[in-house]
VOPA-866903 format. One record per residue (C-alpha): residue number from 1; residue in three letters; x negated, z negated, y. Coordinates in Angstrom, 3 decimals, m for minus. Each point is the difference from the previous one (the first is absolute). Example, Ala and Ser with C-alpha at 12.3 -4.5 7.8 and 13.67 -1.06 7.14 Angstrom:
VOPA-866903
{fivex=1	lumfi=ALA	xx=m12.300	zz=m7.800	yy=m4.500} .
{fivex=2	lumfi=SER	xx=m1.370	zz=0.660	yy=3.440} .
***
This chain:
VOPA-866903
{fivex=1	lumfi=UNK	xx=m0.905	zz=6.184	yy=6.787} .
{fivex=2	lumfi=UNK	xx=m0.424	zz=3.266	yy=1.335} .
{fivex=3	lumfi=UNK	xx=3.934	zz=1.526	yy=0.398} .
{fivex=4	lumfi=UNK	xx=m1.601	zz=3.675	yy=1.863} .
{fivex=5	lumfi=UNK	xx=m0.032	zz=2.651	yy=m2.305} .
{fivex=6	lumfi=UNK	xx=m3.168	zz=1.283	yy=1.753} .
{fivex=7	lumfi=UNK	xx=m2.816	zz=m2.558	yy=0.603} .
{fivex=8	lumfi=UNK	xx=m2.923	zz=0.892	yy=2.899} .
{fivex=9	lumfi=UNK	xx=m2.720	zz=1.379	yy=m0.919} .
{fivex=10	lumfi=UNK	xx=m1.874	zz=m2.459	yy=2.285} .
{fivex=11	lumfi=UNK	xx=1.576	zz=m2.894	yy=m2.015} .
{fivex=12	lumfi=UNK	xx=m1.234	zz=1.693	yy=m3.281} .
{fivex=13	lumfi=UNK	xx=m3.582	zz=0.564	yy=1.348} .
{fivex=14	lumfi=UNK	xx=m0.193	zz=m3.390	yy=1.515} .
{fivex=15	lumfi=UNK	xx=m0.100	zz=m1.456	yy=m3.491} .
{fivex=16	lumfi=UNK	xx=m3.035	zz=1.683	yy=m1.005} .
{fivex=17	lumfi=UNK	xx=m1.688	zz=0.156	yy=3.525} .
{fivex=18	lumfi=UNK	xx=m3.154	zz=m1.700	yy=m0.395} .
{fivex=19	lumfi=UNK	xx=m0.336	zz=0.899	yy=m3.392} .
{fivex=20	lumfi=UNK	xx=0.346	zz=3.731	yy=1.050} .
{fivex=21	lumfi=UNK	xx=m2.487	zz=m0.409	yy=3.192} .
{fivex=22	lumfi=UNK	xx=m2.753	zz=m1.377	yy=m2.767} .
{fivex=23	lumfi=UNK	xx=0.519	zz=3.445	yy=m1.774} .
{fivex=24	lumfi=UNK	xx=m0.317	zz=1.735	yy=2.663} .
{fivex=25	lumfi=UNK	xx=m3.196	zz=m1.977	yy=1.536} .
{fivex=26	lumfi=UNK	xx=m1.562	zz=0.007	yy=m3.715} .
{fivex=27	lumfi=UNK	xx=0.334	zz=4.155	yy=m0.888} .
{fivex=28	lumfi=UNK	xx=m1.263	zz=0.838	yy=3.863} .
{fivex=29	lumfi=UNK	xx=m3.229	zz=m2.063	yy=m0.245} .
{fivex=30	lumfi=UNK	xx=m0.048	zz=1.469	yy=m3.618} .
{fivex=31	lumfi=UNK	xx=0.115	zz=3.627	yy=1.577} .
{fivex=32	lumfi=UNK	xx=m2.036	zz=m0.863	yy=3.014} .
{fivex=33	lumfi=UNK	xx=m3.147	zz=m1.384	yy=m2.088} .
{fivex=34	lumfi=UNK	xx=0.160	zz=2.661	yy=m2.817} .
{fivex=35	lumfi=UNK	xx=0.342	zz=2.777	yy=2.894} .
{fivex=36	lumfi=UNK	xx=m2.626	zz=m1.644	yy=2.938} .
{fivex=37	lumfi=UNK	xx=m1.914	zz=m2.761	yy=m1.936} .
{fivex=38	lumfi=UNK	xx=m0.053	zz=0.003	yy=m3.454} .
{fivex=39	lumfi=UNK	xx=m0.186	zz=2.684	yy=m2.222} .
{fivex=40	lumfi=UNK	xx=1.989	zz=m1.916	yy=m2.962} .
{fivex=41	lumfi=UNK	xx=m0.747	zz=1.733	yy=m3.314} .
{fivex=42	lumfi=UNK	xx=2.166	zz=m1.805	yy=m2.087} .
{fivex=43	lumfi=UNK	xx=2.434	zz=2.267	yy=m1.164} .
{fivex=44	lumfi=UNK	xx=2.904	zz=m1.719	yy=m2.216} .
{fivex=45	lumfi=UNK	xx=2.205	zz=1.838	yy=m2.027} .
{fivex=46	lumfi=UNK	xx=3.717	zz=0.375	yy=1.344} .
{fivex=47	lumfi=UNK	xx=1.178	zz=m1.193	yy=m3.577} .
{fivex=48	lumfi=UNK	xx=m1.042	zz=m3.371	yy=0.409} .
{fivex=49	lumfi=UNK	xx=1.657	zz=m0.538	yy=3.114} .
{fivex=50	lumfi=UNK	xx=3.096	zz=1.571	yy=m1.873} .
{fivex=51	lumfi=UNK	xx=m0.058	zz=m2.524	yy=m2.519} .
{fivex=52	lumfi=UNK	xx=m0.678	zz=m2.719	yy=2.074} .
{fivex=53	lumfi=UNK	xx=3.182	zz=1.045	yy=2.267} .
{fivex=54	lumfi=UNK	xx=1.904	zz=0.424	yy=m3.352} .
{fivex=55	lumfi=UNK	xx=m0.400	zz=m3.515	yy=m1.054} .
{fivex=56	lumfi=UNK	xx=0.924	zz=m1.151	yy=3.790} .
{fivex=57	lumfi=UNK	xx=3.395	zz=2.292	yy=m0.483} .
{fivex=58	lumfi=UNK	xx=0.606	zz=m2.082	yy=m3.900} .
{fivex=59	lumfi=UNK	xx=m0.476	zz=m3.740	yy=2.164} .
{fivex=60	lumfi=UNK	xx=2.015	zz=1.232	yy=2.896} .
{fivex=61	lumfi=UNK	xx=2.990	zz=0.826	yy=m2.237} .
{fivex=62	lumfi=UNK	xx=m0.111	zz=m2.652	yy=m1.820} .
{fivex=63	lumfi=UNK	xx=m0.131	zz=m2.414	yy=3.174} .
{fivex=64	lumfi=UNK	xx=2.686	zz=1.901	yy=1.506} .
{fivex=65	lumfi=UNK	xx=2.358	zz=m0.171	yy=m2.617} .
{fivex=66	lumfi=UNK	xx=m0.621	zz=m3.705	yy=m0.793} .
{fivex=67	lumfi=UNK	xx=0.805	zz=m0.574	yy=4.264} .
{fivex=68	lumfi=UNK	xx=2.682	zz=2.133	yy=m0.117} .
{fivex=69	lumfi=UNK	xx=1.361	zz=m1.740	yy=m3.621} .
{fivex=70	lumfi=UNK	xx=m0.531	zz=m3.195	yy=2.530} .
{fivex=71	lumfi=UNK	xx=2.157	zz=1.135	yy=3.291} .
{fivex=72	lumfi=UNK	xx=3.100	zz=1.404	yy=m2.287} .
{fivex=73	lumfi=UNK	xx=0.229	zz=m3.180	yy=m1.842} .
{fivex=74	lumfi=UNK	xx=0.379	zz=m1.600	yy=3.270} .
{fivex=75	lumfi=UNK	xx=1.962	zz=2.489	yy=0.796} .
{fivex=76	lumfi=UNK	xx=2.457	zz=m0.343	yy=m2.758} .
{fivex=77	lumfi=UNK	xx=m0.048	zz=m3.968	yy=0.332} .
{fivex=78	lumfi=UNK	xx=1.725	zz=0.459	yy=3.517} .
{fivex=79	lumfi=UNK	xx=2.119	zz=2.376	yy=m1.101} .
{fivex=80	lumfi=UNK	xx=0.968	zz=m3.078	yy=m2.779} .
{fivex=81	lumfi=UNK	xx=m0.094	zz=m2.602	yy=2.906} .
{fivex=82	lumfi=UNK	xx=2.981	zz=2.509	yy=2.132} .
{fivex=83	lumfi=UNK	xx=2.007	zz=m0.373	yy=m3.419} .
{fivex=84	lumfi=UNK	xx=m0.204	zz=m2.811	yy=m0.795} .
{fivex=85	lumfi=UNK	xx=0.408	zz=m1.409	yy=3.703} .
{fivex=86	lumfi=UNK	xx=3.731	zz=1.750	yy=m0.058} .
{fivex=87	lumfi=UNK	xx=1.088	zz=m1.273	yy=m3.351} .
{fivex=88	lumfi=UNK	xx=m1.050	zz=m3.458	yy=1.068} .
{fivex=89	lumfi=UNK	xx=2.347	zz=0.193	yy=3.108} .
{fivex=90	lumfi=UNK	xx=2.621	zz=1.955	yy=m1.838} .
{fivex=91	lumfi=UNK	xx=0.256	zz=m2.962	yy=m2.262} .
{fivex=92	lumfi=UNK	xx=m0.351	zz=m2.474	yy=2.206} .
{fivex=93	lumfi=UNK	xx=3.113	zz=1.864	yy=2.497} .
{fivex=94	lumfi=UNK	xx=2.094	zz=0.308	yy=m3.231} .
{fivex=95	lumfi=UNK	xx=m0.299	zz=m2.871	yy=m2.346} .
{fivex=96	lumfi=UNK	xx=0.036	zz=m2.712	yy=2.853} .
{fivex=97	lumfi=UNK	xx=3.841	zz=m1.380	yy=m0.659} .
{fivex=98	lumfi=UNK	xx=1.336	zz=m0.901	yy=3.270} .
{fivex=99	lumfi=UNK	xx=3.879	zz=0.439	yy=m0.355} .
{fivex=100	lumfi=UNK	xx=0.545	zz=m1.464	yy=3.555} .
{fivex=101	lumfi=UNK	xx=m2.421	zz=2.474	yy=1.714} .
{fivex=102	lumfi=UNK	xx=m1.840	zz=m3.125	yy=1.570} .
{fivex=103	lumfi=UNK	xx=m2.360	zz=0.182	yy=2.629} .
{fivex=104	lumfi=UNK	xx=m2.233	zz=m1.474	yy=m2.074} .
{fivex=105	lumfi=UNK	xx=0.013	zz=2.263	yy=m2.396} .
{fivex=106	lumfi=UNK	xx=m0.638	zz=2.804	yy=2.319} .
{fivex=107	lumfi=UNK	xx=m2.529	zz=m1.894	yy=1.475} .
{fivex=108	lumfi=UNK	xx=m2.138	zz=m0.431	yy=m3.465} .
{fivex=109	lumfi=UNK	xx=0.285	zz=3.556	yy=m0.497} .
{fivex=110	lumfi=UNK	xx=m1.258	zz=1.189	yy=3.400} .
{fivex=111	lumfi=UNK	xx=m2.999	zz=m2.488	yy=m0.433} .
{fivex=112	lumfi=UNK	xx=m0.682	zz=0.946	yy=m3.667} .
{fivex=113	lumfi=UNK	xx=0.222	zz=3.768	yy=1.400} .
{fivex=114	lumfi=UNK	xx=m2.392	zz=m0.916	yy=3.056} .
{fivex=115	lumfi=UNK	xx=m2.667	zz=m2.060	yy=m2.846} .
{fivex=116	lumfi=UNK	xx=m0.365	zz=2.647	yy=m2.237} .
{fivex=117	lumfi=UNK	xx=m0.606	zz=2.347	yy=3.197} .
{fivex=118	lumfi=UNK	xx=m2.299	zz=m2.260	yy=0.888} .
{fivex=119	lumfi=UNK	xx=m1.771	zz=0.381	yy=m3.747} .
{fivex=120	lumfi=UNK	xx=m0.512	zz=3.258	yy=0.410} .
{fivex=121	lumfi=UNK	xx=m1.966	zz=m0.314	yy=3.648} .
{fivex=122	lumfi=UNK	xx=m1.866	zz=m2.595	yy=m0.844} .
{fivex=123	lumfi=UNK	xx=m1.236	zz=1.332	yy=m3.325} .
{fivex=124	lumfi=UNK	xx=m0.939	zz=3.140	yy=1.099} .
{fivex=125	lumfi=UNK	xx=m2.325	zz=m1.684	yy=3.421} .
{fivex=126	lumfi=UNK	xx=m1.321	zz=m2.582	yy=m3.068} .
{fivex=127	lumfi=UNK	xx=m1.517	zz=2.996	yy=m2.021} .
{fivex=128	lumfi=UNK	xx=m1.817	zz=1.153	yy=3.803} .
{fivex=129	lumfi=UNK	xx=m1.230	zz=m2.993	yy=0.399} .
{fivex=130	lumfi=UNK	xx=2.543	zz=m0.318	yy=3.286} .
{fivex=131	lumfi=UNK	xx=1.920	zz=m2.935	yy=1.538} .
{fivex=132	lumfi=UNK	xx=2.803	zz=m0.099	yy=m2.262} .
{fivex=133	lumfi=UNK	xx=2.059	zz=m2.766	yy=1.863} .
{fivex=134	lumfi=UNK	xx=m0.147	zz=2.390	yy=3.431} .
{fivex=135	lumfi=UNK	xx=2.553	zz=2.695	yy=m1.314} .
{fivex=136	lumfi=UNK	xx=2.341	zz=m2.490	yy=m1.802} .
{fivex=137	lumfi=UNK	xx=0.731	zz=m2.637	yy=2.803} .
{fivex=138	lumfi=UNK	xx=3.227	zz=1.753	yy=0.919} .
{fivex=139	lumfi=UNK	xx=1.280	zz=0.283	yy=m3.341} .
{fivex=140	lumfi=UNK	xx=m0.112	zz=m3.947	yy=m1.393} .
{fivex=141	lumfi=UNK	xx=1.226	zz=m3.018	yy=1.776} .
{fivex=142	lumfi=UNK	xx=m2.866	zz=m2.684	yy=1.331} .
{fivex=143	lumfi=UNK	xx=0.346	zz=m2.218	yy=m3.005} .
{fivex=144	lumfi=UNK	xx=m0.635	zz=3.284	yy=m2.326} .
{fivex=145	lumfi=UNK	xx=m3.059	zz=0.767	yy=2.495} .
{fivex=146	lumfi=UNK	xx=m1.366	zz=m3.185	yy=m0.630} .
{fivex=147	lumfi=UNK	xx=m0.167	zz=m0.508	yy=m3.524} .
{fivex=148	lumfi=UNK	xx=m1.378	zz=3.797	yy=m0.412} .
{fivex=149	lumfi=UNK	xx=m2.466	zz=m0.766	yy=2.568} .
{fivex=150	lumfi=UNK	xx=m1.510	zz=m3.137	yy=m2.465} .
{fivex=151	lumfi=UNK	xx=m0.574	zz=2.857	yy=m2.676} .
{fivex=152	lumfi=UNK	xx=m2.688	zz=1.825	yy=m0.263} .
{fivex=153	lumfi=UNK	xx=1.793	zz=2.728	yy=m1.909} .
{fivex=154	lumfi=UNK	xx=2.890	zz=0.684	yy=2.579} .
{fivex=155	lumfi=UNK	xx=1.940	zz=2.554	yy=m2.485} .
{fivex=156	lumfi=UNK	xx=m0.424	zz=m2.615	yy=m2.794} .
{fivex=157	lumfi=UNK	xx=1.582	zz=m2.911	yy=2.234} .
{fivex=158	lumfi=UNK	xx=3.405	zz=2.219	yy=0.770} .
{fivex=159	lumfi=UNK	xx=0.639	zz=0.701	yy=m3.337} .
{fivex=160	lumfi=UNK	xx=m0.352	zz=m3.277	yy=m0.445} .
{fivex=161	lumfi=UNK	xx=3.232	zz=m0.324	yy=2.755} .
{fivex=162	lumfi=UNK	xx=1.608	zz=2.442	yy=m1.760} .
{fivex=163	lumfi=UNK	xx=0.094	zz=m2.200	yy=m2.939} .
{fivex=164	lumfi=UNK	xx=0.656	zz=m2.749	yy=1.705} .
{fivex=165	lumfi=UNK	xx=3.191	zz=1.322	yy=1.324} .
{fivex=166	lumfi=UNK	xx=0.728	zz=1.413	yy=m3.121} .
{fivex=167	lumfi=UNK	xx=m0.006	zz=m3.657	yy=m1.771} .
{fivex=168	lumfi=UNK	xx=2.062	zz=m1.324	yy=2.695} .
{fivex=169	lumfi=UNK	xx=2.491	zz=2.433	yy=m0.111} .
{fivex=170	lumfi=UNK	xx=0.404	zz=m0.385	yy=m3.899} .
{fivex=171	lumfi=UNK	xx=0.307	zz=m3.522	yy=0.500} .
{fivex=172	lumfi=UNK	xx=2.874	zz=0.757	yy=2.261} .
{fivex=173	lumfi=UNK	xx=1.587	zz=2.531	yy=m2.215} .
{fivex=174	lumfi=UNK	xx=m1.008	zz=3.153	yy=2.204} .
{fivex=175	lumfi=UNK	xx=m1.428	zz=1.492	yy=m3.123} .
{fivex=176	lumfi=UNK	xx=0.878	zz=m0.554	yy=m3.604} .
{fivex=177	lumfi=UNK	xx=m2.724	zz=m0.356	yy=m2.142} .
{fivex=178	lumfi=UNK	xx=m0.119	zz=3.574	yy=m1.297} .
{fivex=179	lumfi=UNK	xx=m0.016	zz=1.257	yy=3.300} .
{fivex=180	lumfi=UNK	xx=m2.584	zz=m2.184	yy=1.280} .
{fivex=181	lumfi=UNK	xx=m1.955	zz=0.888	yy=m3.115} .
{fivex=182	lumfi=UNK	xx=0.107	zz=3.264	yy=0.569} .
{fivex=183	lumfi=UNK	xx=m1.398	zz=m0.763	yy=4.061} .
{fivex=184	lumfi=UNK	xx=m2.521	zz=m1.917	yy=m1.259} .
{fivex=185	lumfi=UNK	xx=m1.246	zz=3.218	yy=m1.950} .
{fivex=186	lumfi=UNK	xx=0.018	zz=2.156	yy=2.530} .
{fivex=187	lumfi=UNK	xx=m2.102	zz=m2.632	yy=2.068} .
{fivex=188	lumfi=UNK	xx=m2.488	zz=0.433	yy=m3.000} .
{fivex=189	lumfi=UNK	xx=m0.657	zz=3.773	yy=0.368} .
{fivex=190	lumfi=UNK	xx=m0.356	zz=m0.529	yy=4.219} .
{fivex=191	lumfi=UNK	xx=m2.868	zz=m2.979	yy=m1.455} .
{fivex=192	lumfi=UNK	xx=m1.645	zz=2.711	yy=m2.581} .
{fivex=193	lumfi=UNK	xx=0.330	zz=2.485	yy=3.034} .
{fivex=194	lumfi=UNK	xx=m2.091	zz=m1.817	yy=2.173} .
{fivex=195	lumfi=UNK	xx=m2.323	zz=m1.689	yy=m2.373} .
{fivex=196	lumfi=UNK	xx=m0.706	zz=3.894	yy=m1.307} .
{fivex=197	lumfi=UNK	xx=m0.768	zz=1.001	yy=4.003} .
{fivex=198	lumfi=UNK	xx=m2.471	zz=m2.696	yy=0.238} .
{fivex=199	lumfi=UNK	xx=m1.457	zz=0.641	yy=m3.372} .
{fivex=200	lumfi=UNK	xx=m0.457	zz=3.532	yy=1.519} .
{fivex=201	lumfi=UNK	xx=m1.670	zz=m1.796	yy=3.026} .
{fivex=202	lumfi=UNK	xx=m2.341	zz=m2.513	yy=m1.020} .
{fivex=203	lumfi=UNK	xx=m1.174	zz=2.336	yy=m2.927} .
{fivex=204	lumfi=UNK	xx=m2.913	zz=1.957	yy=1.984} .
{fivex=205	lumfi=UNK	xx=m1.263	zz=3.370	yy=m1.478} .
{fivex=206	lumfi=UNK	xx=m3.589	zz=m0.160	yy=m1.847} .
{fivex=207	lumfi=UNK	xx=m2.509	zz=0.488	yy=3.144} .
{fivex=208	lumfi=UNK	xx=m2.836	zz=0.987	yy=m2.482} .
{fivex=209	lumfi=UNK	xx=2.029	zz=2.556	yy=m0.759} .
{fivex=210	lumfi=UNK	xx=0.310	zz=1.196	yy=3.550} .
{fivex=211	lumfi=UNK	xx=m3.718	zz=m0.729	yy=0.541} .
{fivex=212	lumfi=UNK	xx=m1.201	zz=2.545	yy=m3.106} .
{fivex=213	lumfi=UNK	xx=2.225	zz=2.293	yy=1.391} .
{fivex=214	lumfi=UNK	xx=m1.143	zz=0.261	yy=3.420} .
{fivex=215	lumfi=UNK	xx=m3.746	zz=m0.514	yy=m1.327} .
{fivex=216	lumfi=UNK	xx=0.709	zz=3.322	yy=m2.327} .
{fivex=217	lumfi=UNK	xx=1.494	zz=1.718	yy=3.209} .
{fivex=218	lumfi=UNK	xx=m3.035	zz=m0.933	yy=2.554} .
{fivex=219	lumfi=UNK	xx=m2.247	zz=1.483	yy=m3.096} .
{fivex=220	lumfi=UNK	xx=1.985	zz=3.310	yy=m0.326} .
{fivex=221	lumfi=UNK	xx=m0.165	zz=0.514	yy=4.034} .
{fivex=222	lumfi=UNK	xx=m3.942	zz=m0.884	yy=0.056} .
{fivex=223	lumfi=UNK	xx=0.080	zz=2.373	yy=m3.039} .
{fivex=224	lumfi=UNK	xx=1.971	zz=2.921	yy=1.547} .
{fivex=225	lumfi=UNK	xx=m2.420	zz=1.152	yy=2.934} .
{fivex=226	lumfi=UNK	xx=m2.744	zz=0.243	yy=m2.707} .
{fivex=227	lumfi=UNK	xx=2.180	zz=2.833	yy=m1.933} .
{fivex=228	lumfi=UNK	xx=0.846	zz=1.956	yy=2.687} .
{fivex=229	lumfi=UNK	xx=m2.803	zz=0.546	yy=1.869} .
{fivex=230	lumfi=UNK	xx=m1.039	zz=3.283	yy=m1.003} .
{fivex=231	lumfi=UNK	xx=3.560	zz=1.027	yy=m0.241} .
{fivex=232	lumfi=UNK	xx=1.747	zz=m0.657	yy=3.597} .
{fivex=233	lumfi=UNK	xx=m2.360	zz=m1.461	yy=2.165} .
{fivex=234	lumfi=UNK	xx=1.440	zz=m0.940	yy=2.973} .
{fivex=235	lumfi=UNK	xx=3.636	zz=0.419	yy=m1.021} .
{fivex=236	lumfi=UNK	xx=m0.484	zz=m2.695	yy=m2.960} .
{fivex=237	lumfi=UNK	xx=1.177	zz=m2.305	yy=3.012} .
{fivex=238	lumfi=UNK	xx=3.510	zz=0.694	yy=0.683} .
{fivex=239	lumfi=UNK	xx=0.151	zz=0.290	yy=m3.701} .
{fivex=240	lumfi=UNK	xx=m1.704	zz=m3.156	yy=m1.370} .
{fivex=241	lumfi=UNK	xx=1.668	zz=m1.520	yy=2.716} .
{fivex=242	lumfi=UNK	xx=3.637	zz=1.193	yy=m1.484} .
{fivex=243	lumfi=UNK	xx=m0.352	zz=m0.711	yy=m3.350} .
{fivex=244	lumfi=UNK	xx=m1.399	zz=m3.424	yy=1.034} .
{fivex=245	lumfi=UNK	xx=3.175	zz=m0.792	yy=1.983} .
{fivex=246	lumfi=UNK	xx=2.142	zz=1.342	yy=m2.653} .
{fivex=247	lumfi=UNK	xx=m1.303	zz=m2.736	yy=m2.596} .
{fivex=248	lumfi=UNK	xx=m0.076	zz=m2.902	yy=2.787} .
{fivex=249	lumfi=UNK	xx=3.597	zz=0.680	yy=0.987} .
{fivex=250	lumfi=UNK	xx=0.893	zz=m0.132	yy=m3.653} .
{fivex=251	lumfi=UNK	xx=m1.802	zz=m3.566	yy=m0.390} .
{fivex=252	lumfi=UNK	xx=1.052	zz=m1.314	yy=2.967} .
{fivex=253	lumfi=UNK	xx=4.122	zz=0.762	yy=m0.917} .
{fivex=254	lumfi=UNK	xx=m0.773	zz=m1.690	yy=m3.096} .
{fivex=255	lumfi=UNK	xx=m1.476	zz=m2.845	yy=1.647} .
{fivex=256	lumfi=UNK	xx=3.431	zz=m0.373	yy=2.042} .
{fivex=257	lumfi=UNK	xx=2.279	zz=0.877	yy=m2.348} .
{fivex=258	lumfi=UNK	xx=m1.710	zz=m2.948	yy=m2.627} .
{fivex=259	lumfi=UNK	xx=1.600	zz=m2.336	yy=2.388} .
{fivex=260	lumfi=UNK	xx=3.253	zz=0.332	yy=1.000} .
{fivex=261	lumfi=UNK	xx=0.537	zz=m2.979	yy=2.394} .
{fivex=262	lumfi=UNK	xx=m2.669	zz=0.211	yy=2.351} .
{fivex=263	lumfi=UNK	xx=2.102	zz=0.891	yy=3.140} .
{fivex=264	lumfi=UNK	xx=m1.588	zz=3.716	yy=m0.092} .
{fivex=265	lumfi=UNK	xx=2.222	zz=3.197	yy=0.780} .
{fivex=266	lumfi=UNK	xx=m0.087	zz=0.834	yy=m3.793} .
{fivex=267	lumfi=UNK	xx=1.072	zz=m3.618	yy=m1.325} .
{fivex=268	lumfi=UNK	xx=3.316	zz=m0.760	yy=m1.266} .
{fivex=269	lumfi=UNK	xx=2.792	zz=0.470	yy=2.582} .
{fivex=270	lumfi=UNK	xx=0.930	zz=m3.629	yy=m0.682} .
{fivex=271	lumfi=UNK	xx=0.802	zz=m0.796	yy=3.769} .
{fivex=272	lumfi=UNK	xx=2.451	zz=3.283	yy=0.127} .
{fivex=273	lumfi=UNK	xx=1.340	zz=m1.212	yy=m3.990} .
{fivex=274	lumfi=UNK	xx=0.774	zz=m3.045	yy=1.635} .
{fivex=275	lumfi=UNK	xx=2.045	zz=1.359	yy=2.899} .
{fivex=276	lumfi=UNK	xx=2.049	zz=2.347	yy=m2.272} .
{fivex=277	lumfi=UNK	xx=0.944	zz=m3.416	yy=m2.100} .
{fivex=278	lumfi=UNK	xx=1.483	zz=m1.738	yy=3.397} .
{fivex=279	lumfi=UNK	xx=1.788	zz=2.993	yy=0.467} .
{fivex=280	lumfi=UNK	xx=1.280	zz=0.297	yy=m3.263} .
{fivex=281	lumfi=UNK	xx=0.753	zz=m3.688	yy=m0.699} .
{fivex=282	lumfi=UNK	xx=1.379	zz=m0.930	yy=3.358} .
{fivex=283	lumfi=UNK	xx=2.917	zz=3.085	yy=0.130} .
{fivex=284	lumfi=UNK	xx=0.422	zz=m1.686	yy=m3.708} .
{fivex=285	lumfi=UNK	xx=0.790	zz=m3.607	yy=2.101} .
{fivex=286	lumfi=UNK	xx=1.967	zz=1.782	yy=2.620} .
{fivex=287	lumfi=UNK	xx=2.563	zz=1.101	yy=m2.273} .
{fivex=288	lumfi=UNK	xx=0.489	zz=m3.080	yy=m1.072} .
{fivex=289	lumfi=UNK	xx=0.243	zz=m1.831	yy=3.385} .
{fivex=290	lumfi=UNK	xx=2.912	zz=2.816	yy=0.651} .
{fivex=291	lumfi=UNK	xx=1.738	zz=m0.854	yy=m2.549} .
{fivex=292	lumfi=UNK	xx=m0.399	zz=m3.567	yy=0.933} .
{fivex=293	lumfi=UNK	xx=0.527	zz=0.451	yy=3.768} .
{fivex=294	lumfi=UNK	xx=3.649	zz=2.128	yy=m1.033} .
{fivex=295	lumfi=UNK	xx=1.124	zz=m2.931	yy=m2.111} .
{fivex=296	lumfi=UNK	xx=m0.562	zz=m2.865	yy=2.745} .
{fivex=297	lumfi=UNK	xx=1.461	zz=1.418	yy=2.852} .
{fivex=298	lumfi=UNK	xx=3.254	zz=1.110	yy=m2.243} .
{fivex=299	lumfi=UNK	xx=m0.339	zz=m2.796	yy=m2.001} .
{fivex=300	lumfi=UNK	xx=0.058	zz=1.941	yy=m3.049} .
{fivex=301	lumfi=UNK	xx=m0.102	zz=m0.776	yy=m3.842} .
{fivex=302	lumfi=UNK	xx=m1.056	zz=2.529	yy=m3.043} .
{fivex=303	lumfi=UNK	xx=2.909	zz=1.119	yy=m1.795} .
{fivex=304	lumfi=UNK	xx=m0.997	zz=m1.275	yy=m3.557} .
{fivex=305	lumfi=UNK	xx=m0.161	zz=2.699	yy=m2.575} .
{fivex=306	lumfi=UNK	xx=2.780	zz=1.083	yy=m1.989} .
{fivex=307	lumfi=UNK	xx=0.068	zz=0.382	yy=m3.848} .
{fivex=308	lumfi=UNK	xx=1.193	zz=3.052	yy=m1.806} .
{fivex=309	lumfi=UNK	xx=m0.657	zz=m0.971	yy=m3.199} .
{fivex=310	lumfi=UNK	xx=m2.737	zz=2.450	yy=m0.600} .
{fivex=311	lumfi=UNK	xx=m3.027	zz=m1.764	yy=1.179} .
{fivex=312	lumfi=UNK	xx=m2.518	zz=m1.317	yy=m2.017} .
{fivex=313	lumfi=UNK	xx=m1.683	zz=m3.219	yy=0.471} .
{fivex=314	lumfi=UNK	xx=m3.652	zz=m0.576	yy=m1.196} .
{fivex=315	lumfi=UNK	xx=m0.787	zz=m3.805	yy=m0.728} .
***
């Protein structure tokens, strides 16, 4: 995703090059042959170009808000997935009973933190069609790796670990059943999450709707020269040529914005979403593995909470 608050000029005219150059090449022969050659006669009225280039303005909005409707709901579905991704760890770091502070213990939650990590990495290079095992080898052990790499949906396969561990750690009385209930749920929304992104993916935008609009705007340019003839002559191309380019640029942003993952500059920061979640979730395990660090080497216990009478207990 683009991050400068100024983009080049060269980057925003490269999109629209060639379709810019055939303007160009079109209104100069146009010129040339009416001037030189051909004496055209046909005179068109500058209304029907006007209406023409109103109904091109009606599509254009439309197809621009429907991509843009498309890139915020991704948008906001990452925004879910960074949510979601600390109250998963946040449960896991505080419901997992481990009154001995065993290494164990610390151990599932550092692996747990690492998976879900992992999640987020591999769902976002899924979506771009990207190796999704590449950025996630340092984050699971080689048993993990393996089984993930037998799936064909890698995001799929480590919530299916995350479940996995989940059961086991119920069956050892980590988690009471509430608790691992309440996991499990959480594990739901990250499923909806992704199955929303790829919904978002594999759901293309109509391309006869594309085509008719680019048909209407090649008619409106062939159209244009015709109505200004008699009114600018020469200088009807720098301005065809503008108000050409202003109509391409607006189709092609709604061409990228109606896809979100395609690993463009205005896609869905998903790569940079993903970073800020190993940040966030990783400080999370650190304070943890303090805590845990402090009570081994002192050989500590928690003082167990004292009773004033006053509390109140919820069944």
């Amino acid at each position: 995703m683009l991050l400068k608050k100024r983009i080049p000029m060269r980057y925003v005219l490269g999109k629209i090059k060639v379709e810019l150059g055939l303007v160009v090449a079109y209104t100069i022969l146009f010129e040339v042959f009416h001037h030189y050659f051909i004496n055209i006669s046909v005179d068109i009225p500058i209304a029907i170009p006007t209406m023409v280039g109103t109904i091109i303005s009606l599509l254009l909005a439309f197809k621009s808000n429907q991509a843009y409707d498309r890139w915020w709901e991704a948008r906001i579905i990452w925004g879910s997935i960074v949510n979601e991704s600390r109250t998963l760890i946040r449960q896991v770091l505080t419901f997992y009973k481990d009154p001995d502070f065993s290494v164990e213990a610390n151990d599932f939650k550092e692996n747990f933190t690492k998976r879900q990590i992992a999640w987020c990495y591999s769902l976002g290079q899924a979506l771009r069609n990207k190796d999704a095992i590449k950025p996630i080898k340092n984050l699971i052990n080689e048993e993990e790796l393996s089984f993930v790499k037998n799936h064909q949906n890698v995001p799929n396969a480590i919530l299916l670990l995350h479940a996995r561990d989940l059961r086991n750690a119920r069956k050892d009385k980590r988690f009471n059943t509430y608790q691992q209930v309440e996991i499990d749920n959480t594990l739901t929304r990250l499923c909806d999450a992704m199955g929303k992104c790829e919904r978002i993916k594999n759901t293309i935008f109509p391309t006869t709707y594309s085509m008719y609009i680019r048909m209407t705007l090649c008619l409106f340019i062939i159209l244009l020269p015709f109505g200004l003839i008699d009114l600018l002559s020469w200088f009807a191309i720098p301005l065809i040529t503008i108000i050409a380019g202003t109509f391409f640029l607006i189709e092609k942003m709604a061409i990228h914005l109606q896809d979100p993952f395609e690993n463009r500059p205005t896609d869905t920061p998903v790569t940079a979403i993903s970073q800020a979640i190993e940040k966030n979730l990783m400080q999370m395990l650190n304070e943890f593995q303090v805590e845990f660090d402090i009570i081994k080497e002192f050989d500590l216990k928690p003082e167990p909470a004292k009773l004033t009478g006053n509390e109140y207990f919820v069944l």
